[in-house]
C-alpha positions as CSV (number, residue, x, y, z in Angstrom):
1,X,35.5,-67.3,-52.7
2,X,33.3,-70.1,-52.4
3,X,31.2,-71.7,-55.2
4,X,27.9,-70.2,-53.6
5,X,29.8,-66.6,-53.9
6,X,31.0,-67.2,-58.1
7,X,27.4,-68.3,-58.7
8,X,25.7,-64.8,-56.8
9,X,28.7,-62.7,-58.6
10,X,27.5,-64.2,-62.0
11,X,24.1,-63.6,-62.0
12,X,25.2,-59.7,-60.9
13,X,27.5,-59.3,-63.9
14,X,25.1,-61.1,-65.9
15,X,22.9,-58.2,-65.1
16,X,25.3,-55.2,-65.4
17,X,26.2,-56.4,-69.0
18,X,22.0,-56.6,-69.9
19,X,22.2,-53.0,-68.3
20,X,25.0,-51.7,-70.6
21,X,23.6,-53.0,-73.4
22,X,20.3,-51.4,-72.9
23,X,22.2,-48.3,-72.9
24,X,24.0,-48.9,-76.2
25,X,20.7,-49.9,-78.3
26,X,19.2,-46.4,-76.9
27,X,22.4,-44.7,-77.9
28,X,21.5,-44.8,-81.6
29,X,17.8,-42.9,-80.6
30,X,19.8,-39.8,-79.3
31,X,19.8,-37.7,-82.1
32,X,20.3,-34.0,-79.7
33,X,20.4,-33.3,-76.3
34,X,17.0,-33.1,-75.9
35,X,16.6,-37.1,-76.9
36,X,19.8,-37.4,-74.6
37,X,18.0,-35.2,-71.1
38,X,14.3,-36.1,-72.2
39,X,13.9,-39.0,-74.3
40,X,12.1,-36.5,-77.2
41,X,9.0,-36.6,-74.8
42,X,8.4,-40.4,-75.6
43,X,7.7,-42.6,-72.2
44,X,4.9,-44.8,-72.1
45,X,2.5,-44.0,-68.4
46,X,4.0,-47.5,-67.0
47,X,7.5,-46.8,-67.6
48,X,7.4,-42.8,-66.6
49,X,5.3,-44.3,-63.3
50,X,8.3,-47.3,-62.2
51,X,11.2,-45.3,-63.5
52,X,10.0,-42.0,-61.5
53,X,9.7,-44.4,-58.6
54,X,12.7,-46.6,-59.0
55,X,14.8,-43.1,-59.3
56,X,13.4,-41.7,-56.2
57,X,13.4,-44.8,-53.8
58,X,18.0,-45.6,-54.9
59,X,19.7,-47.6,-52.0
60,X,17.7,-45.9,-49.4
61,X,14.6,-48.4,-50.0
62,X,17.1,-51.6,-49.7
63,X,20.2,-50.4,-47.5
64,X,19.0,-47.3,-46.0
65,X,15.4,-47.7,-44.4
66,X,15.7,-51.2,-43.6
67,X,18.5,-50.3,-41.6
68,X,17.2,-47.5,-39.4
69,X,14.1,-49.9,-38.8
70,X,16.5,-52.7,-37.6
71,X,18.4,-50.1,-35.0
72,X,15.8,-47.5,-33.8
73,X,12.2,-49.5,-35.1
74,X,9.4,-48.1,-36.4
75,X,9.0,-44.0,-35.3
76,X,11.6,-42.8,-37.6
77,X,10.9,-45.6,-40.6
78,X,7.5,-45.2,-40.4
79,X,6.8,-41.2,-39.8
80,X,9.2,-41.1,-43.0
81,X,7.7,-43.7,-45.4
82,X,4.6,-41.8,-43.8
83,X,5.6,-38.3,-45.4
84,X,7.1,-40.0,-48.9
85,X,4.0,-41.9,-50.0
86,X,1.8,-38.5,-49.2
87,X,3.9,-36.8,-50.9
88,X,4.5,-39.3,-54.0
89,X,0.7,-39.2,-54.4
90,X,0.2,-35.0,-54.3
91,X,3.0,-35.1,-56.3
92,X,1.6,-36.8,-59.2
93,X,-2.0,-35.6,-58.2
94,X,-1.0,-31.5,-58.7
95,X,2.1,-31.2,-60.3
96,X,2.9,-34.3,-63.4
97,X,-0.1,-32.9,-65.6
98,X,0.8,-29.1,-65.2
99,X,4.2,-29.0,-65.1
100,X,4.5,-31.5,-68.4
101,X,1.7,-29.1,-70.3
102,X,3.9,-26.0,-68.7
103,X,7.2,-26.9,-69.6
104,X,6.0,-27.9,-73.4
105,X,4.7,-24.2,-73.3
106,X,7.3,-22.3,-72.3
107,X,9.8,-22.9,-75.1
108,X,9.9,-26.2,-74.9
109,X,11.8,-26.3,-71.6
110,X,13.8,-29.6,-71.3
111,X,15.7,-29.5,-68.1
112,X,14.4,-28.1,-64.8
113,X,16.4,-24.1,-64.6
114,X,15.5,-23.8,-68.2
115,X,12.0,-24.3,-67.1
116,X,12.2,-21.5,-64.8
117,X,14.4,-19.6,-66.8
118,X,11.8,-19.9,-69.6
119,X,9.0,-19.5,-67.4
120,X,9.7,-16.3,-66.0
121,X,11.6,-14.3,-68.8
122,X,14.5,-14.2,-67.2
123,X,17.1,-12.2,-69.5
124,X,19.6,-12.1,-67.3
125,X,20.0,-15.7,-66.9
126,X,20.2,-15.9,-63.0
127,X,17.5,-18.5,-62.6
128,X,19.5,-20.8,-64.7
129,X,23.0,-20.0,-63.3
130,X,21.4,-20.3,-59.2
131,X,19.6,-23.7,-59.8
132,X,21.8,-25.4,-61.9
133,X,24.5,-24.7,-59.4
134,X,22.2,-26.0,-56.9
135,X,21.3,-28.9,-58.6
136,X,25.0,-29.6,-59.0
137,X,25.5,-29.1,-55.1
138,X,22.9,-31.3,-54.0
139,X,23.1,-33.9,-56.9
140,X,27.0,-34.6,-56.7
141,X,26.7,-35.8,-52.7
142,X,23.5,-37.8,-53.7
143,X,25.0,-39.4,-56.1
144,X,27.6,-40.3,-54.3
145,X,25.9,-42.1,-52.2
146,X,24.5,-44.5,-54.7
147,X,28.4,-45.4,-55.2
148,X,28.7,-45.6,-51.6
149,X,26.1,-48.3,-51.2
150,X,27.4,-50.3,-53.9
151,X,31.0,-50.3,-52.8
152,X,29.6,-51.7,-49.6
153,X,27.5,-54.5,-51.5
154,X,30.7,-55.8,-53.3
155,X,32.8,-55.2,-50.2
156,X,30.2,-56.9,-47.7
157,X,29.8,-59.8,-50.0
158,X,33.5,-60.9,-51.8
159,X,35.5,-59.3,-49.1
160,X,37.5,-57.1,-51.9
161,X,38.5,-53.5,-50.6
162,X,36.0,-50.7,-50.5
163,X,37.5,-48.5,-53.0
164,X,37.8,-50.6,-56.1
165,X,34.5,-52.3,-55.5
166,X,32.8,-48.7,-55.2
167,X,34.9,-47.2,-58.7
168,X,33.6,-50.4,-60.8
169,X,30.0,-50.5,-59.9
170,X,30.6,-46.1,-60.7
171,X,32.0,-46.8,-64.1
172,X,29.5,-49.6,-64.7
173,X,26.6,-47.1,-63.9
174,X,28.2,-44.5,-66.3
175,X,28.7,-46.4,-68.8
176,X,25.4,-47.0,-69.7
177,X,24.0,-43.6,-68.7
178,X,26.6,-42.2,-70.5
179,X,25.3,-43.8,-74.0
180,X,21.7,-44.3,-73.9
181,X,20.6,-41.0,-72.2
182,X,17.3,-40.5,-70.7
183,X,15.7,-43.5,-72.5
184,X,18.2,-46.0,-71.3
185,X,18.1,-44.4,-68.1
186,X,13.8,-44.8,-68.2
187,X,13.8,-48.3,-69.6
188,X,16.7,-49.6,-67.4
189,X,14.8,-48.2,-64.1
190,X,11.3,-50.1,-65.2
191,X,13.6,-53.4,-65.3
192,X,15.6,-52.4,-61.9
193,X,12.0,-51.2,-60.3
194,X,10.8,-55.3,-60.9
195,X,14.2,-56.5,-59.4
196,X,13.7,-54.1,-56.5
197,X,9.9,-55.5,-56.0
198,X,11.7,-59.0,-56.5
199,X,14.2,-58.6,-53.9
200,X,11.7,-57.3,-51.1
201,X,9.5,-59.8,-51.2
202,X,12.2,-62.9,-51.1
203,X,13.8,-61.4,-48.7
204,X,10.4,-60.8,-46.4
205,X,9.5,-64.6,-46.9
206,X,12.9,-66.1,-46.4
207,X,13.8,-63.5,-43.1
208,X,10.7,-64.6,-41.4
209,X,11.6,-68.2,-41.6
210,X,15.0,-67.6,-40.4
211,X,14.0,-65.6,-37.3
212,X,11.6,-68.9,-36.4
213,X,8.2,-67.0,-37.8
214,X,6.0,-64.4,-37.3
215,X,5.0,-64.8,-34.0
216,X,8.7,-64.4,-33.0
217,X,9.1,-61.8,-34.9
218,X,6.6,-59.7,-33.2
219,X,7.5,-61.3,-30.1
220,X,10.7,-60.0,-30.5
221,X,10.0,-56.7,-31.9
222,X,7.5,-56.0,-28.8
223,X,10.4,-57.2,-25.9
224,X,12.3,-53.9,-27.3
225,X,11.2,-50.5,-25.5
226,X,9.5,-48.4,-27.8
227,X,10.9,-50.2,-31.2
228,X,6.7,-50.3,-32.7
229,X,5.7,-47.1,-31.1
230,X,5.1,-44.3,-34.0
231,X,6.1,-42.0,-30.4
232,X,9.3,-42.8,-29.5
233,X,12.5,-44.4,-31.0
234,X,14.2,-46.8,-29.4
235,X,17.8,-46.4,-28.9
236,X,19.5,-50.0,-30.0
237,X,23.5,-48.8,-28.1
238,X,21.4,-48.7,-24.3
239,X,17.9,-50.0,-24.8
240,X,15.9,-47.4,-23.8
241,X,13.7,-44.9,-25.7
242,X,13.9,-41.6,-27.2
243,X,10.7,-38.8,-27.5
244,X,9.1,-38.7,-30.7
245,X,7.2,-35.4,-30.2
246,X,4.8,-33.9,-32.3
247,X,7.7,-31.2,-34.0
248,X,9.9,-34.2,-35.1
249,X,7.1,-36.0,-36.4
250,X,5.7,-33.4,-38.6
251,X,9.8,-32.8,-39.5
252,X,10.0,-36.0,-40.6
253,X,6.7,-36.0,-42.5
254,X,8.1,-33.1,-44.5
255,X,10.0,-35.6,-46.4
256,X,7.0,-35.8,-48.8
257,X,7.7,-31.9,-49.5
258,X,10.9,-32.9,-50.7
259,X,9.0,-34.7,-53.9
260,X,7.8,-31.4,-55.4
261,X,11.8,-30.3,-56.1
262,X,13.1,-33.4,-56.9
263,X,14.7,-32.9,-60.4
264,X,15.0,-36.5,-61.7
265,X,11.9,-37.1,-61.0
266,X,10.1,-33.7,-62.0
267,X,12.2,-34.7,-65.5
268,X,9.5,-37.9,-65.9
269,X,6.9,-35.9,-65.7
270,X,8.5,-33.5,-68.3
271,X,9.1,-36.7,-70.4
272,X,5.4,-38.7,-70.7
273,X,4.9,-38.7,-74.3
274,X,0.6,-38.4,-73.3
275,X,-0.2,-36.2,-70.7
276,X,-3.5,-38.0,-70.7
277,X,-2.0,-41.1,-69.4
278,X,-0.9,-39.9,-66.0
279,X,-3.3,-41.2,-64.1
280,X,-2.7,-44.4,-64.7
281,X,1.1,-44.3,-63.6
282,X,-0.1,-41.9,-60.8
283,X,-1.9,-45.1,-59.8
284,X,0.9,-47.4,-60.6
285,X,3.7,-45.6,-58.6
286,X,1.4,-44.3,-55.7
287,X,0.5,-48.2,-55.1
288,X,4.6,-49.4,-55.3
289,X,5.8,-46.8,-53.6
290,X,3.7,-47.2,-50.5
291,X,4.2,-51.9,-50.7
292,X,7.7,-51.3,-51.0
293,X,8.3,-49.3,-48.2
294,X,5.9,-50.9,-45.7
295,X,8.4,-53.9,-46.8
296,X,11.5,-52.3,-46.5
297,X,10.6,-51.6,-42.5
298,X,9.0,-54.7,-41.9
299,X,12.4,-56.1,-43.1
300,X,14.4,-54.2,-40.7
301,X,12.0,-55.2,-38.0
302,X,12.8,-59.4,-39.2
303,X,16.2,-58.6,-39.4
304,X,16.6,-57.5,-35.6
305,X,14.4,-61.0,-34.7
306,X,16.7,-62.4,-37.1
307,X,19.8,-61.5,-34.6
308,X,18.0,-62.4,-31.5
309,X,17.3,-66.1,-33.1
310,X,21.1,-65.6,-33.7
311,X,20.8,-66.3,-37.2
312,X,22.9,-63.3,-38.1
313,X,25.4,-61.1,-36.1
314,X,24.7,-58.0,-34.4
315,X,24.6,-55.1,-36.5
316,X,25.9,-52.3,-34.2
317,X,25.7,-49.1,-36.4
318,X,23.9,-47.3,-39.0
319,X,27.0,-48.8,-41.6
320,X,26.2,-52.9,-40.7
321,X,23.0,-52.4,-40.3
322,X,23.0,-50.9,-43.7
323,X,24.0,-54.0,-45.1
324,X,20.8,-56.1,-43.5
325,X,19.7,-57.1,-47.3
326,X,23.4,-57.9,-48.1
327,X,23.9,-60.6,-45.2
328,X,20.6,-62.0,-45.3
329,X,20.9,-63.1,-49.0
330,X,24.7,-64.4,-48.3
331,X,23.0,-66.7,-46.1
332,X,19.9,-67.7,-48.7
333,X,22.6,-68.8,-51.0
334,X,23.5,-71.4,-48.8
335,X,20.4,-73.4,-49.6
336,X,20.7,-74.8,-53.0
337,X,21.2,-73.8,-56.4
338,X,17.9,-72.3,-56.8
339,X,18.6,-70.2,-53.2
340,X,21.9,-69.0,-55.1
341,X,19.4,-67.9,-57.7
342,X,17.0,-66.1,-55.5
343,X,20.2,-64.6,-54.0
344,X,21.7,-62.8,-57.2
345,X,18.5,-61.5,-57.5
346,X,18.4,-60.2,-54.3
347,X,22.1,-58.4,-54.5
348,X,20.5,-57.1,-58.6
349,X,18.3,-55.3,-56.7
350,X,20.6,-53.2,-54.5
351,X,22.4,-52.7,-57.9
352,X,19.3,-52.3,-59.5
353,X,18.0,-49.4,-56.6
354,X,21.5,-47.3,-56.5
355,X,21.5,-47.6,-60.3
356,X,18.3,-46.3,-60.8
357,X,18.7,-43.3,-58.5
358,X,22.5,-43.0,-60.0
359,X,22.0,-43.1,-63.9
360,X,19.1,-40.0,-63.2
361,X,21.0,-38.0,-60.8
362,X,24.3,-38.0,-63.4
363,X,21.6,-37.2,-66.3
364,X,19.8,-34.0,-64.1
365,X,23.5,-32.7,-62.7
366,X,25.2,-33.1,-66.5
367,X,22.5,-31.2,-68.4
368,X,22.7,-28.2,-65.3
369,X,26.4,-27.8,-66.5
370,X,26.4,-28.4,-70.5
371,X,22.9,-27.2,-71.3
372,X,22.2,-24.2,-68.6
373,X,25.4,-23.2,-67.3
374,X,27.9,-23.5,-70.2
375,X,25.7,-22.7,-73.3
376,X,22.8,-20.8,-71.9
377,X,24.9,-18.9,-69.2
378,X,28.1,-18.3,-70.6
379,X,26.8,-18.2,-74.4
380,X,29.4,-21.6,-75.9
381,X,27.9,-22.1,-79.1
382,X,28.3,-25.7,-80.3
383,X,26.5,-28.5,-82.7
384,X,24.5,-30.9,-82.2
385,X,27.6,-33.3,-81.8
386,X,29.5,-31.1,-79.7
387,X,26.5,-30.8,-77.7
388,X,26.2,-34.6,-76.7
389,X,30.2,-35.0,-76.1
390,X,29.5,-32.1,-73.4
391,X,27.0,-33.8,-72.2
392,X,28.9,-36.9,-71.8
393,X,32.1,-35.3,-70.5
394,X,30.0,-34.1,-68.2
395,X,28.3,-37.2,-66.9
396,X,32.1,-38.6,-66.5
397,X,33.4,-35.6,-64.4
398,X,30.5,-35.7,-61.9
399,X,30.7,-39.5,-61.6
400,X,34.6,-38.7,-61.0
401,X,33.8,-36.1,-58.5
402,X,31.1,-38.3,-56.7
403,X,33.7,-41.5,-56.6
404,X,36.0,-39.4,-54.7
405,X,33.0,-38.2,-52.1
406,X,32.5,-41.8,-51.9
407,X,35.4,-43.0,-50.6
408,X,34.6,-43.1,-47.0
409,X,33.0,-46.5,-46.6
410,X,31.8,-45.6,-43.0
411,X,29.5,-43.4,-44.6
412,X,25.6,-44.1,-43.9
413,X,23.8,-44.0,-47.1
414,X,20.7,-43.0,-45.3
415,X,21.8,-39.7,-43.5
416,X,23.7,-38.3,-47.3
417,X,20.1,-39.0,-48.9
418,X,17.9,-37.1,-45.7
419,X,20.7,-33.9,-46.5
420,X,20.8,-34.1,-50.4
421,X,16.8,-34.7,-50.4
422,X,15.9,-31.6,-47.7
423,X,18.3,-29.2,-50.2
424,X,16.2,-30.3,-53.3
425,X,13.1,-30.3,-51.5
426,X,14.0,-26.7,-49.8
427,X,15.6,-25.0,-53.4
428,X,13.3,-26.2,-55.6
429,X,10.0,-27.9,-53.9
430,X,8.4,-24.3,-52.9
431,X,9.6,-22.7,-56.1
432,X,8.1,-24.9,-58.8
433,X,4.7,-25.7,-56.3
434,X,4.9,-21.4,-56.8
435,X,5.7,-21.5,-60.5
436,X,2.8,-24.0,-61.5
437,X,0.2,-22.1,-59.2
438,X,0.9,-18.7,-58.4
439,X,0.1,-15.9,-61.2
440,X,1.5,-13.6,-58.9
441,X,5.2,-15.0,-58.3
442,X,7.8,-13.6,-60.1
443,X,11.3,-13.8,-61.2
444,X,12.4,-12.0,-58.1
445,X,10.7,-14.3,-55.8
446,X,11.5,-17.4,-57.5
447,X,15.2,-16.4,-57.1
448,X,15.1,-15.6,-53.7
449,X,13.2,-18.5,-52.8
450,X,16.1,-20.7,-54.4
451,X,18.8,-18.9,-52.5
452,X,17.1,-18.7,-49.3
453,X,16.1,-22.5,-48.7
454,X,19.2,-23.8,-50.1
455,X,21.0,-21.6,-47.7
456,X,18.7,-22.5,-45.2
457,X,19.2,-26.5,-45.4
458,X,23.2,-25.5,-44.7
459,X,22.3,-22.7,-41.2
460,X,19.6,-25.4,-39.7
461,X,21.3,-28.4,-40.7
462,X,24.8,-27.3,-39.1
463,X,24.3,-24.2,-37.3
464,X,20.6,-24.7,-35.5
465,X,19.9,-28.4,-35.2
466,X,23.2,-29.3,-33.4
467,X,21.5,-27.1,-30.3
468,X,19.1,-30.3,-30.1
469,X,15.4,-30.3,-28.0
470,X,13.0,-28.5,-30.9
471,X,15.3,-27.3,-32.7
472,X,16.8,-30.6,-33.6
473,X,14.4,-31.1,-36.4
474,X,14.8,-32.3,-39.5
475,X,15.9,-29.1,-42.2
476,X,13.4,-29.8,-44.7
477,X,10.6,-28.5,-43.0
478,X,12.1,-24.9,-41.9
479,X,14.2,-24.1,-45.2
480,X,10.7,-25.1,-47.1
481,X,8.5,-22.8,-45.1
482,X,11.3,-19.7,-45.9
483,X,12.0,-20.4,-48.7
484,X,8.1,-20.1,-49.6
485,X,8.2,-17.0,-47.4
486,X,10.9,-15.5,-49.5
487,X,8.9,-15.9,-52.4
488,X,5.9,-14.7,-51.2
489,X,7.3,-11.5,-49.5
490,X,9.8,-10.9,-52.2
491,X,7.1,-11.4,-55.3
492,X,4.5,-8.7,-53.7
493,X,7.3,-6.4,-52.9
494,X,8.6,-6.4,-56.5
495,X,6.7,-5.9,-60.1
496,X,4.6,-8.2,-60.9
497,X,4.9,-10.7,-64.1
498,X,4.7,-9.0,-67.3
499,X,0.8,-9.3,-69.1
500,X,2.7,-11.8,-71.5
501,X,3.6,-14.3,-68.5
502,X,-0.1,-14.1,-67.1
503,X,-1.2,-14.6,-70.1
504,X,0.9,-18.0,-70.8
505,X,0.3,-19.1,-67.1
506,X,-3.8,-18.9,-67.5
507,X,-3.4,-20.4,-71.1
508,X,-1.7,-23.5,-69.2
């Protein structure tokens, strides 16, 4: 390990010890669990804007887009970033205001299935049971992920096995989480949201002089068959080109449906201490989220020029290519002490995006199983003290269960986040957009609108799409079109909402 590496690895620890300590000053403000899943309803509009943003965007804004813009160019990237910054915007345009007034309403719901639980009467706790389980299904792969990519990081960059780089960076991240609860979580992805920002940009400026400028950047980028066309993808293993019809477009621009059932995030808007305020991080996020991923592509685009200057090796698969950020800052730190710098904050910043995504995802899964499955559904009566050692344990046996879905280093970080993003988007998306706006939904239709688009994501993902031609689409976009079906269909051939629910709906 050369003096260059030490320097990078000790701005990195440097910043996983200011994260840990973040989340032992917030562990004395957790006085129940709903300071530990909600902060008490306290976040400021810039920190519920960045750390709703930084939570959504994880390793797929640094690792994961970057690299499917260096291999296939700009259809897929684009069409996707495309569909996530419409939907980040309706998102906080329709749902933030209503659903944080909403869930104050209805008994002071603090976690997403005791929303709907809460919001539709239901007695016989199904609601809770159906989406907590969901949120654990979808949640525990996701998360997973976020260990994935930093396991790659630490293995990319010190040459030290997968596997023990990957269960550090896990205990690292639930550490903190662990302790500090929602507020740590909140003020740690504001911080990590900057670094991200950080990284992008010194990694744009420094890739572009490295592939010998602009000009040969697009000069390269054009030489490839169809790598800027928003029509076709090119196809880096033979250098041709792939359709990109009109189906798989508006597949991939479902992505942006995915926002509406996206538990950590829905949480922030749960959280804003003034409802008021909203607006102004509607504003805030709308305007990163959209620089930051037109960033993130054009990076992958520098990256590829970056390889035909022959600055930097091929990058073959969807794995290496993931790690485009990772080798590009390696060779910054060759450049001085200030380049070493520059560096470290580049590699904080793919700790700082799987953290961010991590630390929520552990929160949203753990207060599933303590809150709504083990004392709402099966009735364990406990104090406030027992209460947050639940919650706890049950950050540390997800993070346990998502290390071991981790181990497979070969995994692409992009491809877990499209599957875990279509089965929140697909259980949850059409349900709460429902919930918030329908008078008519009901219990009945909420619940089969859960269970038919998760099962949905599972039959097109493996089942349909494997056929290929149209039906090789991307599963958001069917399983959120039944699963809306379901609920209508199901909600008008059931009774309707009792005169109290209509009554709290039009009060909201």
């Amino acid at each position: 390990m050369n003096a260059n590496t030490i320097g990078m690895l000790i701005i990195m620890i440097i910043y996983l010890g200011a994260m840990v300590l973040i989340g032992i000053l917030f562990s004395r403000k957790n006085n129940d669990t709903s300071d530990f899943y909600l902060g008490g309803r306290k976040l400021g509009p810039i920190v519920t804007a960045m750390s709703a943003e930084a939570s959504d965007m994880s390793s797929w804004l640094l690792m994961g887009l970057p690299g499917v813009a260096y291999l296939s160019g700009c259809a897929e990237a684009g069409w996707t970033a495309i569909g996530l910054a419409i939907g980040t915007y309706l998102n906080w345009l329709i749902v933030a205001k209503r659903l944080r007034r909403y869930s104050h309403k209805a008994n002071n719901s603090i976690t997403i299935p005791s929303f709907f639980a809460n919001r539709y009467r239901d007695k016989s706790n199904s609601l809770l049971a159906i989406s907590a389980i969901m949120i654990v299904i979808f949640f525990v792969p996701y998360t997973a992920s976020g260990f994935a990519a930093c396991g790659k990081l630490f293995a990319t960059l010190f040459g030290v096995p997968y596997m023990p780089a990957m269960i550090v960076s896990a205990i690292i991240i639930v550490a903190y989480t662990s302790l500090g609860g929602f507020l740590a979580a909140s003020t740690t992805d504001l911080i990590q949201s900057i670094i991200m920002t950080g990284a992008l940009v010194v990694v744009l400026i420094y890739g572009v002089h490295m592939a010998g400028g602009m000009d040969a950047v697009i000069t390269n980028a054009q030489s490839l068959k169809g790598y800027l066309s928003m029509t076709m993808s090119h196809d880096a293993a033979t250098g041709g080109t792939t359709p990109y019809n009109g189906l798989t477009i508006a597949s991939t621009l479902a992505w942006g449906l995915g926002y509406f059932g996206m538990p950590h995030i829905l949480l922030r808007f749960m959280g804003i201490e003034d409802e008021n305020k909203l607006k102004t991080s509607r504003r805030i996020a709308s305007v990163w989220v959209v620089i930051s991923m037109f960033i993130a592509i054009f990076i992958g685009i520098i990256g590829n020029a970056m390889t035909k200057a022959g600055t930097m090796d091929v990058l073959e698969n969807s794995s290496q290519a993931e790690t485009l950020i990772v080798r590009t800052a390696v060779l910054l730190s060759n450049h001085g002490f200030l380049a070493v710098l520059m560096a470290g904050l580049i590699l904080a910043g793919i700790l700082a995006s799987t953290m961010s995504t991590s630390d929520s995802q552990l929160l949203a899964a753990s207060s599933s199983i303590s809150e709504n499955l083990l004392q709402d559904c099966f009735g364990i009566k406990c104090t406030k003290q027992q209460s947050m050692l639940m919650a706890r344990i049950t950050v540390l046996v997800i993070a346990a269960i998502s290390v071991f879905l981790a181990r497979n280093p070969d995994s692409s970080v992009f491809r877990i986040v499209s599957f875990a993003w279509a089965g929140f988007g697909a259980t949850f998306g059409a349900v709460m957009l429902f919930a918030l706006f329908w008078k008519r939904s009901n219990r009945n239709g909420a619940l089969a609108g859960m269970i038919v688009g998760g099962a949905m994501v599972f039959i097109w993902k493996f089942l349909i799409a494997p056929h290929g031609g149209l039906l090789g689409i991307y599963e958001l976009l069917p399983a959120f079109l039944c699963s809306a079906a379901a609920i209508v269909i199901v909600s008008l051939l059931t009774a309707p909402p009792s005169q109290e629910i209509i009554d709290e709906f039009e009060s909201v």
